[in-house]
C-alpha positions in Angstrom: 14.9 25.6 9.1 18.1 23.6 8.0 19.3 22.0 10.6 18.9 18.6 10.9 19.8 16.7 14.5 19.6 13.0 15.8 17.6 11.4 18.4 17.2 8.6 20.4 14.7 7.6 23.1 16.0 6.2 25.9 14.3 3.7 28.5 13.1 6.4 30.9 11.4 8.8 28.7 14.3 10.9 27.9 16.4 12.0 24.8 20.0 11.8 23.4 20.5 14.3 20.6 23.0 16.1 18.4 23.4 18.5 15.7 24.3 16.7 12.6 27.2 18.3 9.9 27.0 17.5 6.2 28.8 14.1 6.7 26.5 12.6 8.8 28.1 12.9 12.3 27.7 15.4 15.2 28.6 19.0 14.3 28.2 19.7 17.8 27.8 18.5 21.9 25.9 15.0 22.2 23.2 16.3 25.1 20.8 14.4 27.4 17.6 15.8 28.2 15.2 14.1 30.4 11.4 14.6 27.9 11.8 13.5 25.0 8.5 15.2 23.9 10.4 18.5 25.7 13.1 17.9 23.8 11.6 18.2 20.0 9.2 20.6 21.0 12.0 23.2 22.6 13.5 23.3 18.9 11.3 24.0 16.2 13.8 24.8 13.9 15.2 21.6 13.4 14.3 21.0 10.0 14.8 17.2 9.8 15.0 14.5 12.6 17.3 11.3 12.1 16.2 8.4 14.1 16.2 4.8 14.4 13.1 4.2 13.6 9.7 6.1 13.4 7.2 3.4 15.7 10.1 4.1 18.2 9.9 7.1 18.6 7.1 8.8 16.8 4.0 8.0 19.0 5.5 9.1 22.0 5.9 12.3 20.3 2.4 12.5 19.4 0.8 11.4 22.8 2.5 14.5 23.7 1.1 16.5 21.0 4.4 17.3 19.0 4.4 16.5 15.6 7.4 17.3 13.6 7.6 18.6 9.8 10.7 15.7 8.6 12.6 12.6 9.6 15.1 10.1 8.3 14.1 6.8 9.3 17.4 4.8 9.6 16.1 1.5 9.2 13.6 2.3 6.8 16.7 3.7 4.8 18.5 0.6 5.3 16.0 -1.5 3.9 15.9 0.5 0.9 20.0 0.7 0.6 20.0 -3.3 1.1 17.7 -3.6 -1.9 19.4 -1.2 -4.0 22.5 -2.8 -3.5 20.8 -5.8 -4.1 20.9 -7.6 -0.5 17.0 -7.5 -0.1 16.8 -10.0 2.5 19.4 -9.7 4.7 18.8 -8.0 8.3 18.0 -4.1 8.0 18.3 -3.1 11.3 20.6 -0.4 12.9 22.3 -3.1 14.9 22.6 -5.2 11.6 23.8 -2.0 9.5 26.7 -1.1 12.3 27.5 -5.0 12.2 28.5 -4.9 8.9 30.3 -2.1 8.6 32.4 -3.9 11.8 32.8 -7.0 9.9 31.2 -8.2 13.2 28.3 -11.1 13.2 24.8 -10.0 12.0 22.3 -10.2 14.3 18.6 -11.0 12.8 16.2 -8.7 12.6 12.8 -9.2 15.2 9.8 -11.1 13.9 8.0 -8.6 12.8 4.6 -7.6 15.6 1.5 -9.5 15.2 -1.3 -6.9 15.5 -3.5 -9.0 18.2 -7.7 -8.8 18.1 -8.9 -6.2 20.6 -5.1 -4.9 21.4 -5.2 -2.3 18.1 -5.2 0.4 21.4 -2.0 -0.5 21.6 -0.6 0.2 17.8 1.5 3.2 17.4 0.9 4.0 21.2 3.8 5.3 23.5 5.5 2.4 25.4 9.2 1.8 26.8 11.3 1.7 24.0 15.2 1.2 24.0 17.9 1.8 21.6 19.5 -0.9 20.4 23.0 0.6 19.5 24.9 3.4 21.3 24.0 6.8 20.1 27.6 7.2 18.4 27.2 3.7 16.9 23.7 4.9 15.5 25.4 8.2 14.0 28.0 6.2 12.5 25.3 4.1 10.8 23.7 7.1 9.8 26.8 8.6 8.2 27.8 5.2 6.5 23.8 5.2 4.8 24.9 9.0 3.6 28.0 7.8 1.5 26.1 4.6 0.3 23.3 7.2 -1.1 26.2 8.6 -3.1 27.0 5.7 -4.4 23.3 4.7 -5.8 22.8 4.6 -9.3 21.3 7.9 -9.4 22.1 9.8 -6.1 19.9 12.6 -6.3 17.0 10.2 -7.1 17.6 8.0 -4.5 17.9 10.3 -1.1 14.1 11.4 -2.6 12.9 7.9 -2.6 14.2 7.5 1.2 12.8 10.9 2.2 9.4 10.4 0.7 9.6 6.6 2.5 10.2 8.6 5.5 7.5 11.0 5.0 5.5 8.2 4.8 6.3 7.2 7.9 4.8 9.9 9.6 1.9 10.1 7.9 0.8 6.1 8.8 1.6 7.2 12.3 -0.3 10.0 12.1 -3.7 8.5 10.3 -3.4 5.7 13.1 -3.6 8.2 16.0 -6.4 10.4 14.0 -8.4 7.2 13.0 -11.3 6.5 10.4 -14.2 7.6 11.5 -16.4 4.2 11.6 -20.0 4.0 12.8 -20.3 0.8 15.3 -24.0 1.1 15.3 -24.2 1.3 11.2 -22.3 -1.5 10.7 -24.1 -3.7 13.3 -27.2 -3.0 11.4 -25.5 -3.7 8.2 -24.3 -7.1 9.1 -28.2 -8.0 10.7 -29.5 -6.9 7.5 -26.7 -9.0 5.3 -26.6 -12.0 7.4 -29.5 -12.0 9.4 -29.0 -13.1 13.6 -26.4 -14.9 14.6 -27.4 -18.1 16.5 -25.3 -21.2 17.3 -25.0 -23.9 14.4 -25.0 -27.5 14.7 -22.8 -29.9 12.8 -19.9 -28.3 10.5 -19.6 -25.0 12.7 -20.5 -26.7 16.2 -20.7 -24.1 18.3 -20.0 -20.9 16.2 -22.5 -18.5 16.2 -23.1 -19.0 12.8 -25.5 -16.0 10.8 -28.8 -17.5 9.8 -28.3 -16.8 5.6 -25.0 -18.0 5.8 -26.6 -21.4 7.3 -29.8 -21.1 4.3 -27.4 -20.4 1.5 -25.1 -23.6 2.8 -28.1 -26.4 2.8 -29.1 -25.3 -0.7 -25.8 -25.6 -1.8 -25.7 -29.0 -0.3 -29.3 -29.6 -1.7 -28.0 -28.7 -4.7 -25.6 -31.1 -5.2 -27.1 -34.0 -3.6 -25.0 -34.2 -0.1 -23.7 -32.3 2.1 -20.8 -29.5 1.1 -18.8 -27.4 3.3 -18.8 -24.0 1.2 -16.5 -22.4 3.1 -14.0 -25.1 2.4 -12.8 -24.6 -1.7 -11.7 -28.3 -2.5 -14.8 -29.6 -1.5 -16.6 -27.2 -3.6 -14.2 -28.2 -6.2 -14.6 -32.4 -5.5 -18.4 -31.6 -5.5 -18.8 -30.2 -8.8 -16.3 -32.9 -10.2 -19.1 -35.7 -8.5 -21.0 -33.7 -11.0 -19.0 -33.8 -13.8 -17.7 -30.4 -13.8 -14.0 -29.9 -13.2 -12.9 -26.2 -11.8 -9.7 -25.2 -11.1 -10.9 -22.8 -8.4 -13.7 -21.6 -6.4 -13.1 -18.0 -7.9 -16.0 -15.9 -8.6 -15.7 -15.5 -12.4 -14.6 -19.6 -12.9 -17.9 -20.4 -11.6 -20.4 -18.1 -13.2 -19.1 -19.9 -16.1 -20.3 -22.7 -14.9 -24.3 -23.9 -15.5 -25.3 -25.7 -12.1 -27.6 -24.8 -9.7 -25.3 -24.6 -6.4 -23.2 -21.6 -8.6 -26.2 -18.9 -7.5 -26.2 -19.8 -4.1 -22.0 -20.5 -3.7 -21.4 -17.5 -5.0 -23.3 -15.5 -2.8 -22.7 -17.5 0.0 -18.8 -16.3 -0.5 -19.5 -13.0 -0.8 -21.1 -13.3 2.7 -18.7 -15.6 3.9 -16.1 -12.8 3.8 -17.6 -10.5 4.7 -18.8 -12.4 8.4 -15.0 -12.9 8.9 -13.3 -10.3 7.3 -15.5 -7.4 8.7 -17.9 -9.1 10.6 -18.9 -8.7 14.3 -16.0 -10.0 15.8 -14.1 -7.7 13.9 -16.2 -4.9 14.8 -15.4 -5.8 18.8 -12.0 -5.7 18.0 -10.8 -2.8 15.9 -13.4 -0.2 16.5 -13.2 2.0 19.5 -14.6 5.8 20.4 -15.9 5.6 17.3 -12.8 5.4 14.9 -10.9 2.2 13.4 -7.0 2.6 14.0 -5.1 0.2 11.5 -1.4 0.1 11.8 0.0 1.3 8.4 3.0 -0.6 7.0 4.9 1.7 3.9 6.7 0.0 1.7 5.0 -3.3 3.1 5.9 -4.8 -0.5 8.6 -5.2 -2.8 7.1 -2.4 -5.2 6.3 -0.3 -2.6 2.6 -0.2 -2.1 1.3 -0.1 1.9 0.1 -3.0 4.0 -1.3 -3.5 7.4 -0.5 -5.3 10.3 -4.3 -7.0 10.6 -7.8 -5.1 10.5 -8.2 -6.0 6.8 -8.0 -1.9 6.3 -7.0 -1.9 2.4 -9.8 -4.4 1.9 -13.0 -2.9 2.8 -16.4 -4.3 1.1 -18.3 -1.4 -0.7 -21.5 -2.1 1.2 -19.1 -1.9 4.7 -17.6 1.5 3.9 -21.8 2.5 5.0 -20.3 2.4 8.4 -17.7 4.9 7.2 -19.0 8.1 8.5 -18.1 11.6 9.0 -18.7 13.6 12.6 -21.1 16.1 12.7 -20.6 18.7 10.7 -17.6 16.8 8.9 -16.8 15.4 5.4 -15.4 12.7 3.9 -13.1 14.2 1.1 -12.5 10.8 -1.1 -9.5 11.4 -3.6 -8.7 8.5 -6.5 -5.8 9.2 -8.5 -6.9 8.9 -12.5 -5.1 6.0 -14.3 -2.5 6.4 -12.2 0.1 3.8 -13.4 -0.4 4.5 -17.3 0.4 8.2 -16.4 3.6 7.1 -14.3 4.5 5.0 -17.5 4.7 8.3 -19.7 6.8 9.9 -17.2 9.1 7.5 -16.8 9.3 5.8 -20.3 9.4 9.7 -21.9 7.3 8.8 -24.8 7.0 11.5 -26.5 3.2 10.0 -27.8 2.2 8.6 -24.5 3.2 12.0 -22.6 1.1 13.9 -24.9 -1.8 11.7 -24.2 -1.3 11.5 -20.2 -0.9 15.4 -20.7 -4.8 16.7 -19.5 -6.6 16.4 -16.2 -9.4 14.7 -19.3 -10.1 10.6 -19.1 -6.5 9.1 -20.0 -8.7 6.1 -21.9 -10.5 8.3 -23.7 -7.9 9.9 -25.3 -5.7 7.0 -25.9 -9.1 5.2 -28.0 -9.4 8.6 -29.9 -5.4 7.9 -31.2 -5.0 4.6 -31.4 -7.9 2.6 -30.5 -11.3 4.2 -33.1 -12.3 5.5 -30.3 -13.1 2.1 -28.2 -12.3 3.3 -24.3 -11.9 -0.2 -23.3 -10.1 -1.4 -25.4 -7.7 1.0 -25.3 -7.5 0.4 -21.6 -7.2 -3.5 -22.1 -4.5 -2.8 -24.3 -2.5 -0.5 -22.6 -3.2 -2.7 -19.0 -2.4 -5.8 -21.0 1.4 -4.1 -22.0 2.4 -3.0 -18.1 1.1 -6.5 -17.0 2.4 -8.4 -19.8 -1.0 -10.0 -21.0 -0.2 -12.5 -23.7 -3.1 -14.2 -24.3 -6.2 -13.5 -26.3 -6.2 -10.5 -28.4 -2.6 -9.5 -26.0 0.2 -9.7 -28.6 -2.2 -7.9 -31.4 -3.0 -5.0 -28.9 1.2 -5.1 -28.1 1.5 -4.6 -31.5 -0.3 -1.7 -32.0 0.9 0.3 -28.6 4.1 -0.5 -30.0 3.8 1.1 -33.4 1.8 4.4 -31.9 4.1 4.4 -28.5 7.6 2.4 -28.6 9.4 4.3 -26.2 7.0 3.2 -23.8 6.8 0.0 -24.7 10.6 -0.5 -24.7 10.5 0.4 -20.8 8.1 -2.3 -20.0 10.1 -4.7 -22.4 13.4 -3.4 -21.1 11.9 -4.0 -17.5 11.2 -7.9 -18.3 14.3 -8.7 -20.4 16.5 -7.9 -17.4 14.1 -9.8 -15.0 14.5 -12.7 -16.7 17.8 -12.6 -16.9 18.2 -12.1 -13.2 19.1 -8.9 -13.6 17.8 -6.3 -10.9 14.9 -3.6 -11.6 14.5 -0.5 -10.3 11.7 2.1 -10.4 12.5 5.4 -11.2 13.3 6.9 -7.6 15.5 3.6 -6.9 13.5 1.3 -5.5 14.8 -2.2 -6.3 13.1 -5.5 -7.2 15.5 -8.3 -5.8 17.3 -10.7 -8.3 15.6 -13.7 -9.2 15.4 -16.6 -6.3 14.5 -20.3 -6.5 11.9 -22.1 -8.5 8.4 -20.9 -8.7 6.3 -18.0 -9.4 6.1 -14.2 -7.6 3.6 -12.9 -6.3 3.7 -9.0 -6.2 5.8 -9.1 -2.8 8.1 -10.8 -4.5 7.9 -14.2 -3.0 7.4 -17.4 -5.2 3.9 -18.8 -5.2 1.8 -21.4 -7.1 0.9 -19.5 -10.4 -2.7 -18.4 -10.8 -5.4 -18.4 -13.7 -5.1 -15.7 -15.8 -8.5 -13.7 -15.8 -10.8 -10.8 -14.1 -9.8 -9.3 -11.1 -12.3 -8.1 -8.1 -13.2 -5.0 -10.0 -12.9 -5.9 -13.1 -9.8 -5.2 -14.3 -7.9 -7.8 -15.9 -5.2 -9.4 -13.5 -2.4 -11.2 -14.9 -1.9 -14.7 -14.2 1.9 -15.6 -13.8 3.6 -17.7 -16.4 4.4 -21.6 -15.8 8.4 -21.4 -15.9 10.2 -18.8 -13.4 11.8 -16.9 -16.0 8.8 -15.5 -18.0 7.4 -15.3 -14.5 9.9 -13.1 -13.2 9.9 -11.5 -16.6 6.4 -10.4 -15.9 6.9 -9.6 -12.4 9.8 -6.9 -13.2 7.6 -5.6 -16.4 4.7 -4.6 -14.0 7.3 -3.4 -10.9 8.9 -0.5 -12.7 5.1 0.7 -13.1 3.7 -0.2 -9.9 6.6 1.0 -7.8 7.4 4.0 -9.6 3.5 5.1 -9.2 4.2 4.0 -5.1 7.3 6.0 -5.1 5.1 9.0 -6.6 2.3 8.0 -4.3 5.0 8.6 -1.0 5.6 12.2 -2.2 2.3 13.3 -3.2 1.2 12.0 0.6 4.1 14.6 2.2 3.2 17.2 -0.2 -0.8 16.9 0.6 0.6 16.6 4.3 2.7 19.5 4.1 0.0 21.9 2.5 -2.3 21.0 5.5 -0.6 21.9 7.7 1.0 24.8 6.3 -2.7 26.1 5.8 -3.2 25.7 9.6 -6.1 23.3 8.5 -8.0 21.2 11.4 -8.3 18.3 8.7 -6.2 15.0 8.9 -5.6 12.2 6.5 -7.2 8.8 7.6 -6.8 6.8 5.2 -4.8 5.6 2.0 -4.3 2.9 -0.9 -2.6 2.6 -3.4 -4.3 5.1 -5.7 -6.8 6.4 -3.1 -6.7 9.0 -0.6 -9.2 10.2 2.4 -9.3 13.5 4.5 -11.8 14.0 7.5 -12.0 17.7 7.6 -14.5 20.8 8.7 -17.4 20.8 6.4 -15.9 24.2 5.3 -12.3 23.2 4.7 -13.5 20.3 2.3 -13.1 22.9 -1.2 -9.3 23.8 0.2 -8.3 19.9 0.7 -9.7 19.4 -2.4 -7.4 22.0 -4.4 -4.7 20.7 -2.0 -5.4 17.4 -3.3 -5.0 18.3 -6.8 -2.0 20.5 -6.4 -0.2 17.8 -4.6 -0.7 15.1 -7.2 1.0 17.3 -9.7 3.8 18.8 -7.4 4.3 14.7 -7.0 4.7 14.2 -10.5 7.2 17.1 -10.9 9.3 16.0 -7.9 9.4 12.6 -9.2 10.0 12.9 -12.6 10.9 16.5 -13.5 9.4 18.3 -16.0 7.0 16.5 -17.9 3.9 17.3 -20.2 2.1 14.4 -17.7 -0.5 15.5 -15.3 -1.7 13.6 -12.6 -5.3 14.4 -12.1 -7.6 12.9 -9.7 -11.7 12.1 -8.9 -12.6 13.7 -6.0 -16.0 13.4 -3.8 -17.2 14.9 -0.7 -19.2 12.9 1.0 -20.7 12.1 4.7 -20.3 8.1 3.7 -17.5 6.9 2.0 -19.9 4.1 0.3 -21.5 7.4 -1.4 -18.2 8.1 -2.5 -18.0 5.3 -5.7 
């Protein structure tokens, strides 16, 4: 398999198509079938097909049940390009790629697709879809993205980064036409026993069907303070306490239980609730659950660093008591993968610390090991520490624990250091594949999309974890922002090509499993209850296949925590 073709779809269901040569352009007759499904599945030697872009022409191909191994996403490639050249921003279409090499005016790109409640059906389904550019126009686009590749900073590095971004491509597609399996009845009970019946409120939610704790928990907050408060609205939680002589900057979790009052108990869980009645409550179920499997629509790269987003369904946010309703067929597990300190291992690879490599060098607890060497054996502390240097925590016991990683680990620390020197000077960042942070922009601080925001309070995150508040000015903020992008996008980047490799092994197995889900650091495959100890070595041997194609030949390992479960709840 090395031949690599182009293809476009064309309004009637058809195909255009060509060989491609080394250069990018046709090595051979433009033809015009009339299936486009036809037309992929008649050649299954093609080894990688160029297109536009993957939701174009993708789903088609998979309502037809042809699935193919590789692509090159053109606009996916151009987005990339435009950021490496540092252009993040400007249009990445195909029509706004051939424009510029014209000189010609740029058209803007589409608003991107709002995912609408109770149309998910729709998401990655087949529909009419027309090229925007003439299929020689598209090749030349194509050709033009080839030389720009050479011209990256490291070429090699950076045709992986927009093959794996490719890859991923495929696989969102494909885990949106597979599905998660989700139990409707489950979670209906789940939300009864939670929030009790719905029935419809007076007063502040006139007309809402309104669940009966949700309605409790507000009149003892209100009772609590002495008048009535709207919980679900944060500055008059936050001009309520001050009534009381408490002043809060937020209505975050950990800022309150800090607080002694007796409308914290109640608030507190009254949030909780809260989101989950409109995150993943009943209205949600109506709308993104059908034949028994929740669809999301996967964005790759939906961030600046990389890491996946979706268009609506709230799918990389799911409570821990709502992933009950996440439940295998019959006969069917869960196989729930979590990649082990993932973005302290990517460090080591990419920072080539000699000290730091050694330590991310076992499949054992990364913590552990660090405590035992630098830490007298305190796990989290070591972890504080070594989450405080990526993030660039610097208050507290911050610049003390800097110290010490940097007298037991410099290299490392120099990359992080490196990383936030030329982000404040406006300089751009890349992760280790290519991927590039934009330069700094305006006034204001970033949030990890890159776009300015209000800067938060440093403290806890959800789980835990410390999250890093931004700093005041824009320089340390962007400082901070580029420390913790080299990390996080580099681990995305490896992410991308552990998802094709794990993709790849499936299939090569002739496995009736399918991936349904991913995060970040987590990964889920619905498979045959006797295919679940083969996905699970898969699992493994992709994560460190990953780390070699990424970052060569490293002592680093790239382990993961795997469960197989019937509920993904039982999974944590």
């Amino acid at each position: 398999m090395t031949e690599r073709w182009a293809l476009a779809a064309t309004e009637a269901g058809g195909a255009t198509l060509a060989p491609l040569g080394e250069d990018g352009l046709p090595s051979g007759p433009v033809r015009h079938e009339p299936d486009l499904a036809e037309a992929v599945r008649d050649r299954p030697d093609v080894s990688r097909w160029v297109w536009r872009s993957t939701a174009e022409i993708y789903p088609a191909l998979l309502a037809a049940g042809v699935r193919v191994n590789r692509c090159y996403d053109i606009e996916d490639a151009e987005l990339l390009l435009l950021g490496h050249e540092g252009r993040l921003g400007e249009p990445r279409s195909a029509a706004a790629a051939w424009a510029r090499l014209h000189n010609a005016p740029v058209p803007a790109d589409p608003p991107p697709r709002a995912a609408s409640p109770g149309a998910q059906d729709s998401l990655f389904e087949p529909s009419p879809v027309t090229t925007p550019l003439p299929f020689d126009a598209l090749l030349e686009v194509y050709a033009a993205q080839q030389r720009r590749h050479e011209a990256a900073e490291h070429p090699g590095r950076m045709r992986l980064l927009t093959a794996a971004e490719s890859a991923g491509m495929l696989v969102a597609a494909e885990m949106n036409v597979a599905g998660l399996p989700w139990r409707a009845d489950v979670h209906h009970a789940l939300l009864t026993e939670l929030l009790g019946e719905r029935y419809a409120g007076g007063g502040r939610n006139a007309g809402a069907a309104e669940p009966r704790r949700l309605a409790e928990l507000a009149d003892e907050i209100s009772a609590a303070f002495g008048r009535r408060v709207r919980p679900d609205l944060p500055n008059d939680v936050i001009k309520a306490f001050a009534q009381a002589g408490i002043r809060i900057k937020s209505t975050r979790r950990w800022e309150l239980e800090e607080i002694d009052h007796p409308a914290v108990r109640p608030l507190v869980e009254y949030k909780k609730l809260y989101r989950i009645w409109t995150a993943h409550g009943w209205s949600w179920l109506q709308d993104w659950v059908r034949d028994g499997r929740f669809r999301p629509e996967y964005t790759p790269g939906g961030t600046v660093s990389g890491r996946w987003t979706t268009n609506g369904g709230g799918a990389l946010q799911i409570p821990k008591i709502i992933r009950r309703a996440v439940v295998a067929d019959p006969g069917w597990r869960l196989v729930v993968a979590d990649a082990d300190q993932m973005e302290p291992r990517v460090l080591a690879a990419i920072s080539r610390d000699r000290g730091l490599m050694e330590v991310a060098g076992s499949h054992e607890d990364l913590y552990t090991r660090l405590s035992d060497r630098a830490f007298s054996g305190d796990r989290d502390h070591a972890k504080i520490a070594l989450l405080g240097a990526v993030y660039g925590q610097t208050s507290g016991d911050g610049l003390k624990n800097l110290a010490a990683l940097r007298r037991r680990f410099p290299a490392a620390v120099a990359y992080v250091d490196d990383a936030a020197k030329a982000g404040e000077e406006g300089r751009l960042v890349r992760t280790w594949l290519g991927r590039t942070s934009p330069p700094a922009v305006g006034a204001g601080d970033f949030d990890e999309a890159g776009i300015p925001q209000e800067a938060p309070a440093e403290g806890p995150g959800q789980d835990g974890e410390f999250t890093p508040g931004y700093a005041s000015s824009n320089t340390r903020a962007r400082g901070r922002f580029t420390r913790n992008f080299v990390v996080q996008g580099s681990a995305a980047d490896w992410a991308l090509l552990m998802l094709a490799a794990l993709r790849q092994s499936i299939a090569m197995a002739g496995l009736r499993a399918e991936l349904v889900f991913f995060q970040h650091d987590e990964v889920i495959v619905h498979c045959p209850q006797e295919e679940a100890e083969k996905v699970t070595a898969a699992i493994r041997a992709a994560g460190d296949l990953a780390g070699r194609v990424a970052f060569g030949e490293t002592p680093v390992r790239f382990p993961f925590t795997v469960a197989v479960v019937e509920c993904y709840a039982d999974a944590k």
